[in-house]
C-alpha positions in Angstrom: -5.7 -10.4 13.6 -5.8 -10.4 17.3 -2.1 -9.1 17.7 -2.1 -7.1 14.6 -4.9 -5.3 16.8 -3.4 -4.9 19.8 0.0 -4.2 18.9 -0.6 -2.0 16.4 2.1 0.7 17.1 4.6 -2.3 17.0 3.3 -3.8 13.4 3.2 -0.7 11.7 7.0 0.5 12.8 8.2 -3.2 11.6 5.8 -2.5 8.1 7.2 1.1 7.3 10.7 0.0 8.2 10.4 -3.0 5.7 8.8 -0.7 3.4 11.6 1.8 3.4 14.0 -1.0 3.2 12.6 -2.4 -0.3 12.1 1.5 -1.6 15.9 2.6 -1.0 16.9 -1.0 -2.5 15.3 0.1 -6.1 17.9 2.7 -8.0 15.3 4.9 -9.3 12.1 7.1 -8.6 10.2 5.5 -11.2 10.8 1.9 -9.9 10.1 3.4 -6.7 6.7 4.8 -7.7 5.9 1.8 -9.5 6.7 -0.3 -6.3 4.3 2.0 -4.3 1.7 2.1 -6.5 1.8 -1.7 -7.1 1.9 -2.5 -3.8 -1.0 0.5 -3.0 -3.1 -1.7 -5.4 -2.7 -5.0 -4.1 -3.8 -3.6 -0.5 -6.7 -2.4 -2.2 -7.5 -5.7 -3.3 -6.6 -7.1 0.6 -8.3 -4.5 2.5 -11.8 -5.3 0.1 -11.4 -9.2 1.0 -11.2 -8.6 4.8 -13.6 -6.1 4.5 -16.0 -9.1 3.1 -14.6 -11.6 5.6 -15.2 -8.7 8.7 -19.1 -8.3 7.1 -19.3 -11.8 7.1 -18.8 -12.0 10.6 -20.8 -9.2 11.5 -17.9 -7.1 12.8 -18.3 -3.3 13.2 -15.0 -3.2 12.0 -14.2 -2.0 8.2 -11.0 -1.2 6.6 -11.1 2.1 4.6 -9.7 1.9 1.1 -9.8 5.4 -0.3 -6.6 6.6 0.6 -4.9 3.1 -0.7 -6.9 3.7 -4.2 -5.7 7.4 -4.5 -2.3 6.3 -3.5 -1.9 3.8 -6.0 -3.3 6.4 -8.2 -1.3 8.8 -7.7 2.2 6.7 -7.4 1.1 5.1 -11.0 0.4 8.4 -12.4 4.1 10.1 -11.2 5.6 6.5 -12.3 4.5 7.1 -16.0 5.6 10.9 -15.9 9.1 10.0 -14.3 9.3 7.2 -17.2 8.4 9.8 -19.7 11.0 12.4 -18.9 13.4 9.6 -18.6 12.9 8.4 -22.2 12.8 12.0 -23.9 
């Protein structure tokens, strides 16, 4: 957690450019989409559990989980439309 901390800059730029990696590997938008908004939802679920573990410990600390849940939202809800106007 420690280094995650302090080196944020560093983690996130080796995150996105994983990220973007696994997003230009799938051949279309809506398994695209569906890969954001899957993996939007399971840091949801991530972000709630540390938040716990971070109460636990009595750390001032919280992760903010909005943005993930309307992300997840909002990539599942352009996945079904892009599946739609595939299948018409």
């Amino acid at each position: 957690m420690t280094d995650t901390l302090n080196k944020s800059r560093h983690h996130a730029v080796r995150t996105r450019a994983r990220l973007l990696a696994q997003l230009t590997d799938q051949p279309h938008d809506h398994w695209r989409l569906n890969h954001i908004a899957r993996d939007a939802t399971a840091a949801v679920t991530i972000a709630k559990q540390a938040n716990s573990v971070l109460e636990r410990e009595r750390a001032r600390e919280r992760i903010r989980t909005s943005n993930l849940e309307a992300l997840a939202h909002v990539a599942g809800f352009l996945a079904e439309g892009e599946a739609g106007s595939r299948s018409a």
